[in-house]
C-alpha positions in Angstrom: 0.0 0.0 0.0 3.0 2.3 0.9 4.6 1.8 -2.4 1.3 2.7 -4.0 1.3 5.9 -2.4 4.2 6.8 -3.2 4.0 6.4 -6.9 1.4 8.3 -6.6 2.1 10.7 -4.6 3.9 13.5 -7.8 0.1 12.8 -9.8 -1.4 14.1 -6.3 0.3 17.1 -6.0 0.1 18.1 -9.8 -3.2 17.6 -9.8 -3.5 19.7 -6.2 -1.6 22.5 -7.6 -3.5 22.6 -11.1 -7.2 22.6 -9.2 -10.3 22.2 -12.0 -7.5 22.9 -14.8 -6.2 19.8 -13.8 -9.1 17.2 -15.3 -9.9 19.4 -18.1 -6.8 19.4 -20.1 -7.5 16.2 -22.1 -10.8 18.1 -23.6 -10.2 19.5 -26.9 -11.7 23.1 -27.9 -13.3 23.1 -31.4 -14.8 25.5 -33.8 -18.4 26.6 -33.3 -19.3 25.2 -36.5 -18.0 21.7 -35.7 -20.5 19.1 -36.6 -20.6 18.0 -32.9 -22.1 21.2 -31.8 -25.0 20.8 -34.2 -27.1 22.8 -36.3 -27.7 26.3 -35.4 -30.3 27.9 -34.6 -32.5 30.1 -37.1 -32.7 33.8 -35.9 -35.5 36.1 -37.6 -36.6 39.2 -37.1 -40.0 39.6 -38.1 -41.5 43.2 -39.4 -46.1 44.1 -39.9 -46.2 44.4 -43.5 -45.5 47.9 -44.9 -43.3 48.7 -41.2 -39.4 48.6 -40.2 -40.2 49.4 -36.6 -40.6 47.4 -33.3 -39.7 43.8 -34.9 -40.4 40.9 -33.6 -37.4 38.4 -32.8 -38.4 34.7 -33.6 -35.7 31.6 -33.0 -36.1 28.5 -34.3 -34.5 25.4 -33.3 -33.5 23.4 -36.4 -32.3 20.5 -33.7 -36.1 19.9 -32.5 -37.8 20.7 -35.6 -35.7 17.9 -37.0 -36.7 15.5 -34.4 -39.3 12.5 -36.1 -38.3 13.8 -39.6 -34.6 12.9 -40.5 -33.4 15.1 -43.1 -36.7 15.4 -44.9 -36.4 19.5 -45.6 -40.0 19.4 -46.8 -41.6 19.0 -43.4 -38.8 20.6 -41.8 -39.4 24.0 -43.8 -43.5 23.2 -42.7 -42.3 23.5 -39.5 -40.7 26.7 -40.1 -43.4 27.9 -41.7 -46.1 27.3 -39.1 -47.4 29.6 -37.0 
């Protein structure tokens, strides 16, 4: 038990001295448009016909809209397009 303690015991104190940094340096940092972040969201702004005051901001969530659909754009864009 003492031995395993002692070859331990550098891994302890790096870890001691390096706090939350410590378990975090084996995660990788990737763009924002990585495919693992998934698809963005849709931002509008939405204007009353003949007006380019007091929009309206709409987001839509392509991740959920997608959900029971696959990659079928059809229904997706009915989706979009639904009030």
């Amino acid at each position: 038990m003492k031995q395993q303690q002692d070859k331990i015991k550098g891994d302890c104190a790096d870890e001691e001295g390096e706090g939350f940094r410590y378990t975090q340096k084996h995660i990788k940092e990737f763009d924002m448009n990585h495919k693992l972040c998934g698809p963005k969201g849709l931002r509008l702004k939405v204007y009353e016909n003949g007006t380019y005051e007091d929009e309206t901001v709409v987001y839509f969530n392509w991740h959920l809209a997608s959900r029971g659909v696959g990659h079928d754009q059809k229904k997706i864009m009915a989706r979009v397009s639904r009030k």
